[in-house]
Structures are given as structure tokens and as C-alpha cells.
C-alpha positions as CSV (number, residue, x, y, z in Angstrom):
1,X,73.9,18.1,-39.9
2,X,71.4,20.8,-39.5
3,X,70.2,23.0,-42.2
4,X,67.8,25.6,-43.2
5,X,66.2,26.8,-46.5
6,X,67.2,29.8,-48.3
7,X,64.8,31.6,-50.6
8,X,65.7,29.7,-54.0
9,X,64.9,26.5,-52.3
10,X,68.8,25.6,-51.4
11,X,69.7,23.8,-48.3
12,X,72.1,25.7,-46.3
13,X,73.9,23.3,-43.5
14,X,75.3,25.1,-40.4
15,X,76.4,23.7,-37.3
16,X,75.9,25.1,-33.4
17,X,77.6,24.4,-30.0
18,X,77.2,26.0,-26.9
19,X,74.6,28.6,-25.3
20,X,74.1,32.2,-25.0
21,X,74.6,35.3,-26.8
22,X,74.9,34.0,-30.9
23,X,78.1,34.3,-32.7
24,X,77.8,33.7,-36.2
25,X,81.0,32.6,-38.3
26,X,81.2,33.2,-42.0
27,X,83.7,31.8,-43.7
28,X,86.4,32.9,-46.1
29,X,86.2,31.7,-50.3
30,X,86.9,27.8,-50.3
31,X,86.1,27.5,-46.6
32,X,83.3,26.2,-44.2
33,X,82.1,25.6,-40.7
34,X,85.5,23.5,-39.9
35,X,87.5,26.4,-40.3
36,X,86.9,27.8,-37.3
37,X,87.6,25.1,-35.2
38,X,90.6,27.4,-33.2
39,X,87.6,29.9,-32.0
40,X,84.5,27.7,-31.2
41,X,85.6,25.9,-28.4
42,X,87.1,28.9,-26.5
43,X,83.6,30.9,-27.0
44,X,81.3,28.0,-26.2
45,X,84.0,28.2,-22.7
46,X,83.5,31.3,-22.7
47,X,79.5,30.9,-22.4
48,X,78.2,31.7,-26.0
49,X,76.1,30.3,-28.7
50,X,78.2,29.5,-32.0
51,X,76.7,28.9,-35.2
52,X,78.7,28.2,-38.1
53,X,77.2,28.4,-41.7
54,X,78.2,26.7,-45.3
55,X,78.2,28.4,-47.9
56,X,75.8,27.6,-50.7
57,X,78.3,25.1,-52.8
58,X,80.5,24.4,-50.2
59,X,81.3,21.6,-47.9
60,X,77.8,20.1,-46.9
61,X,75.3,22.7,-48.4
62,X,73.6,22.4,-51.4
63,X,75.4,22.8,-54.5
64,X,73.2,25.0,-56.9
65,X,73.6,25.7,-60.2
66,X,73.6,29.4,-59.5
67,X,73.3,32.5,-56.6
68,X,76.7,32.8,-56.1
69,X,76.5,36.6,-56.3
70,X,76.2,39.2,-53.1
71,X,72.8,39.6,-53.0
72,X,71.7,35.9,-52.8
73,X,74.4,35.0,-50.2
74,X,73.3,37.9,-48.6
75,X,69.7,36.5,-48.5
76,X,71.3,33.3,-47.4
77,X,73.1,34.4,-44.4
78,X,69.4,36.3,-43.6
79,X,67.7,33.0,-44.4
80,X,69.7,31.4,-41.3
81,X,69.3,34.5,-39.2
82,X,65.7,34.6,-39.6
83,X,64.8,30.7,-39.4
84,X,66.9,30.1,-36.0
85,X,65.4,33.7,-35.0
86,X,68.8,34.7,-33.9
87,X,69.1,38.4,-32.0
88,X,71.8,40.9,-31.0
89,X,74.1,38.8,-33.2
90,X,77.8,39.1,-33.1
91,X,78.9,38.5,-36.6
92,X,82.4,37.5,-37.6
93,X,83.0,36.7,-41.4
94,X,86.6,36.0,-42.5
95,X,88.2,37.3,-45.7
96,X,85.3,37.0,-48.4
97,X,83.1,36.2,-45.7
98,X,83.8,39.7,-44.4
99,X,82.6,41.1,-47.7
100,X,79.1,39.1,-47.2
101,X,79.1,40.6,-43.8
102,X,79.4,44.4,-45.2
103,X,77.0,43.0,-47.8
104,X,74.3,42.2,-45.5
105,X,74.4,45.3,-43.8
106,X,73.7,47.3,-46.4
107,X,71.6,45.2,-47.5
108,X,69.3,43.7,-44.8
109,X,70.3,46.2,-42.3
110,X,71.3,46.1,-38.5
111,X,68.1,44.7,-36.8
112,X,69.3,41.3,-36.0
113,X,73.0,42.2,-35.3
114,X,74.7,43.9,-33.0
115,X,78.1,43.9,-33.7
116,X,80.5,42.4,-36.4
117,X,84.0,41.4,-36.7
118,X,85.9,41.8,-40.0
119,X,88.8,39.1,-39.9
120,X,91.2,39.8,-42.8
121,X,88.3,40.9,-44.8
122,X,88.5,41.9,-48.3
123,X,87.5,45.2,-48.1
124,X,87.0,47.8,-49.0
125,X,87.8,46.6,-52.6
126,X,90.9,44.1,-54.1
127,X,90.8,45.9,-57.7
128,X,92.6,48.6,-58.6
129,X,89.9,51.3,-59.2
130,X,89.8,55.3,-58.8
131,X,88.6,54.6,-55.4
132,X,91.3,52.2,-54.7
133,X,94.4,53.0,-56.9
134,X,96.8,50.5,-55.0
135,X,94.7,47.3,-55.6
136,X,95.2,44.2,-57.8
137,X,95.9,45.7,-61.2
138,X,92.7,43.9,-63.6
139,X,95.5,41.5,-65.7
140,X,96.4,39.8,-62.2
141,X,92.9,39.2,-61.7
142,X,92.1,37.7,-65.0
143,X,95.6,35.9,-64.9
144,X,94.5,34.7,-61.0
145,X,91.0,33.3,-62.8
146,X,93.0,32.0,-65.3
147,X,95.1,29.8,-63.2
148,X,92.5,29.1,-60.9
149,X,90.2,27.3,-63.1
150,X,93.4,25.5,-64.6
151,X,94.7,23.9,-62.1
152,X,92.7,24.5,-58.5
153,X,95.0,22.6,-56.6
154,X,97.8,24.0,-57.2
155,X,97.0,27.3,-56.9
156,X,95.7,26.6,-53.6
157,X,99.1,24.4,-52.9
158,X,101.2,27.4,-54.4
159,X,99.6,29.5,-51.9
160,X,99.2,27.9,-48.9
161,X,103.0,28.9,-47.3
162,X,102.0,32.6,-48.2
163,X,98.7,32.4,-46.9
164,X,100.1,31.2,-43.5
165,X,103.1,33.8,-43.1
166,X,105.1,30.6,-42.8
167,X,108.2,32.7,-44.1
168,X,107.8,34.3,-40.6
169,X,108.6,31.5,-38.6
170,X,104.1,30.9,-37.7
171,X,104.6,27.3,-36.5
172,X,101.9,25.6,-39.5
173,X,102.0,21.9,-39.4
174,X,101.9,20.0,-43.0
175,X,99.8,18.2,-42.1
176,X,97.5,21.7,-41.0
177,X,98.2,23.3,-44.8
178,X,97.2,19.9,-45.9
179,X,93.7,19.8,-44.2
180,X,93.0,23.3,-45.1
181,X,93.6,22.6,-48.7
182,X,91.0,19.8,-48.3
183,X,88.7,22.1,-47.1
184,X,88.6,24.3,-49.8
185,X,88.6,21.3,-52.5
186,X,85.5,20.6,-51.2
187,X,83.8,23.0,-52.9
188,X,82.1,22.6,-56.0
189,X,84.6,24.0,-58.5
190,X,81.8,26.3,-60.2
191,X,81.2,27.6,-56.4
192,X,84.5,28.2,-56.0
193,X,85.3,30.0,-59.1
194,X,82.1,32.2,-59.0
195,X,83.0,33.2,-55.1
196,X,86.4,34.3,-56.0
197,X,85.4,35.7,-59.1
198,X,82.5,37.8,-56.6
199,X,85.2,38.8,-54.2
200,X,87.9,40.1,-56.7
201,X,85.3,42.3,-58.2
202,X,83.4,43.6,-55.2
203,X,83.7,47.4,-53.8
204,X,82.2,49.1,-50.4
205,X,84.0,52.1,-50.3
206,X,80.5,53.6,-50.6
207,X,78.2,51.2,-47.9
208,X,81.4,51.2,-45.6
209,X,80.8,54.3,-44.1
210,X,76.9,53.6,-43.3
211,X,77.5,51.0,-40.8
212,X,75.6,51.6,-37.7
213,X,76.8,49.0,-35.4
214,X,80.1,48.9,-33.7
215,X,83.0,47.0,-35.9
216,X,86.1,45.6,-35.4
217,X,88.9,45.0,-37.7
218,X,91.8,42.6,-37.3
219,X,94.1,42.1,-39.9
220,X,97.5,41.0,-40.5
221,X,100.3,43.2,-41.5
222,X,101.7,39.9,-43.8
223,X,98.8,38.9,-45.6
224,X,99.6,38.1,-49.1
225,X,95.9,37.8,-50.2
226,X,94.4,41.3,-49.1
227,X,97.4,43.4,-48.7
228,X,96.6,45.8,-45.4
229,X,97.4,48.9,-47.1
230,X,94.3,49.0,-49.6
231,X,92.7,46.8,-47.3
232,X,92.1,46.6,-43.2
233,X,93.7,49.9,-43.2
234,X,91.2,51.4,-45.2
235,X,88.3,49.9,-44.0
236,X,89.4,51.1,-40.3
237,X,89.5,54.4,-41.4
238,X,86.6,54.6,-43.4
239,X,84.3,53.0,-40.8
240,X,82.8,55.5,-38.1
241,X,84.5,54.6,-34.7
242,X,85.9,51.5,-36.2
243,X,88.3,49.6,-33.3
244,X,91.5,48.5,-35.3
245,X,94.1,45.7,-34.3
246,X,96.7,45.1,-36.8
247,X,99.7,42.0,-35.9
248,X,102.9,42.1,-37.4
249,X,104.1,38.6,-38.2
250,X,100.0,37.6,-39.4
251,X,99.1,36.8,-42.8
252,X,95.6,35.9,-44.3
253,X,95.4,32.5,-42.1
254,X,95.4,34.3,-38.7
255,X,92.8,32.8,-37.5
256,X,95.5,29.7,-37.0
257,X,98.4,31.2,-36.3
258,X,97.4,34.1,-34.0
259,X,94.4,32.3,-32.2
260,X,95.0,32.8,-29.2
261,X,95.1,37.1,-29.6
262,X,92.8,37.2,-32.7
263,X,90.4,35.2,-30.0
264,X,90.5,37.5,-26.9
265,X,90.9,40.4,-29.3
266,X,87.6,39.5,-30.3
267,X,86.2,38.2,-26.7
268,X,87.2,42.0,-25.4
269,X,85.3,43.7,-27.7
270,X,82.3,42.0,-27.2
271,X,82.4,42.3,-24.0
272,X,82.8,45.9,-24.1
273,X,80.3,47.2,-26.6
């Protein structure tokens, strides 16, 4: 598998198909390149470049001891914009990922990317705050942590029928929930509790706003894991000519069960900006 070097030293793996104009993928917390194996093919069709990164500590990346913060993965995602000299980038991170997408913005800027696509993202913020009084009240954080690093498959078993909307009849194999809970085992645990740890905590009610390029936001009005009231809904509206899709029946896995619209959703607005 192909990698590149991030400024610690750390070898970041990242797969690519196709040629074109680049779409990078970031994944969501636990996940990794294979997640997105309902978009690439239809893209590559569709004549573009898709490259796929892992997260530091996750799948086949490096598995530090630390850089688990925003800054660093920030720096990561720029240390695999930079070394494959990718340009006029269409960038699509997924739940946490989303958050490292906002991240890098205001971080690194908007030289090397000319769009971005916030699927299910995290944002603005999950914890209740002043500047977001509905969020996760700080106990269910701490007691989420808690049970996390008890007893990390469970959790993610627990969770898996909620994070698929299966109670709204999204047709989600076993064997499907199965495989994604694989995927996010394979993460070194430490990873995997500093990530989540990173996205519960994180707020961009303040770098929202400064976005220059155009955005779009899909969410799901079922997701379980960043509720859309405090979440897409708000990041819509607090993004400067923001274009908004929400879907009824979608929860936080709507990259599976909605594929096919969250896909051409996202085909359509690269097309047209």
C-alpha cells in the first residue's frame, strides 16, 4: 500500500483509483480507506481521481504513540496533500473526519482545495457549551469515555443498529454491521480513544464562518451520533452560502444506506461549483 511521511516521521498509508480531478476521503473515528467503498467506484466512473487516506493509528498507518490532536492530523492530511502535490481538491471528510476537514481550513487554508463536503460531520461542536446549549451534556461524555475504554466492542456493537437507522427499515446486512465493526477494531485502542476523546471536545462555531470555498452539507435527519439539530443544521446556517441536503430516514452511516443520493448529491455539486 502506498504511503507518505507526515512531519513527526509517521507513515500515513492512502490508497488511489482512477484519474482526474482529486477527491480526497477522510474518514470518520474508527474508520479508514475501506469505508468508502459505496463512493469510489461510482467517481472513478464518473472520471475522477480518488485518494483515500488512514488515519495515523488506524487500519494500515503507522500507530504512534502520540498526535492524535487537531493540529497534527491536520498537518497529516497537509502532509498527503503536499507530497502527491494534489490541486483544486474536492475534500469529503465523514463525521470526525468532517471536523479535520474544518480543521485544516482554518488551519492550512484553501490553496490546495477547492471545495469540501461535510458528510454527517460533527460540527459545529457535540458538547453542550454557551455556544451550543443543546449538545451532549459533559456527564454523557465522560460516561461515553467511560464505557468506551471498558469494553470497545460493545460499545461499537451496542451502537451499530442506531448508527445505521436500522429502526427505519435501511436494508443493513449482518454481515455489513459486522464488517464495519471490524473496521473500526482495527484501530489501535489508544487511537481510538484519543480521536473520540478529540471529536467530543472539539468546537468551530468561530472558524466555521471563515470558510472561503464553497461547502456542502449532507446529513441525516436520524443520526443518533450527531443529532442534526446542534449539528448539520447549524453548520448550514453558519457557513456563508453553505448548500444543505438533509434525508429523512438517514442516520450517521449514510454513506451505506443512502449511497446512491448522498453520491450524486455530491457528483452535482461538484459539477456545478
Amino acid at each position: 500500500m502506498a504511503s507518505v511521511t507526515a512531519t513527526d516521521g509517521t507513515r500515513l498509508a492512502y490508497e488511489e483509483y482512477g484519474v482526474g480531478a482529486p477527491i480526497v476521503f477522510i474518514a470518520g473515528w474508527s474508520l479508514s480507506a475501506d469505508m468508502w467503498e459505496h463512493q469510489v467506484p461510482r467517481f472513478v466512473a464518473e472520471g475522477y481521481r480518488c485518494v483515500m487516506l488512514d488515519r495515523r493509528g488506524h487500519a494500515r498507518s503507522e500507530r504512534p504513540s502520540g498526535g492524535y490532536d487537531l493540529d497534527t492530523l491536520s498537518d497529516d492530511i497537509h502532509s498527503l496533500l503536499t507530497e502527491l502535490d494534489l490541486r483544486d481538491v474536492t475534500i469529503v471528510g465523514h463525521s470526525f473526519g468532517g471536523v479535520e476537514v474544518a480543521h485544516y481550513l482554518a488551519r492550512h487554508g484553501s490553496d490546495r482545495i477547492a471545495r469540501a463536503v461535510l458528510l454527517a460531520a460533527c460540527l459545529p461542536s457535540l458538547k453542550r457549551s454557551a455556544a451550543n446549549p443543546e449538545g451532549v451534556p459533559p456527564e454523557a461524555v465522560e460516561l461515553t469515555m467511560a464505557e468506551l475504554r471498558a469494553d470497545r466492542p460493545k460499545w461499537l456493537s451496542k451502537s451499530a443498529q442506531a448508527y445505521f437507522a436500522t429502526h427505519l427499515f435501511n436494508d443493513v446486512s449482518t454481515a455489513l454491521i459486522d464488517d464495519t465493526i471490524r473496521q473500526c477494531l482495527n484501530v489501535a485502542p489508544m487511537a481510538a480513544f484519543a480521536v473520540q476523546e478529540e471529536c467530543l471536545n472539539a468546537a468551530h462555531e468561530d472558524t466555521l464562518p471563515n470558510i472561503d470555498v464553497p461547502v456542502l452539507v449532507l446529513h441525516g435527519a436520524a443520526d443518533t451520533s450527531a443529532p442534526v439539530h446542534f449539528t448539520g443544521r447549524r453548520t448550514a446556517a453558519a457557513i456563508p452560502g453553505c448548500v444543505y441536503h438533509e434525508y429523512p430516514t438517514a442516520g450517521h452511516g449514510l454513506y451505506v444506506t443512502h449511497a446512491d443520493v448522498v453520491n450524486t448529491d455530491i457528483l452535482d455539486f461538484v459539477k456545478a461549483s
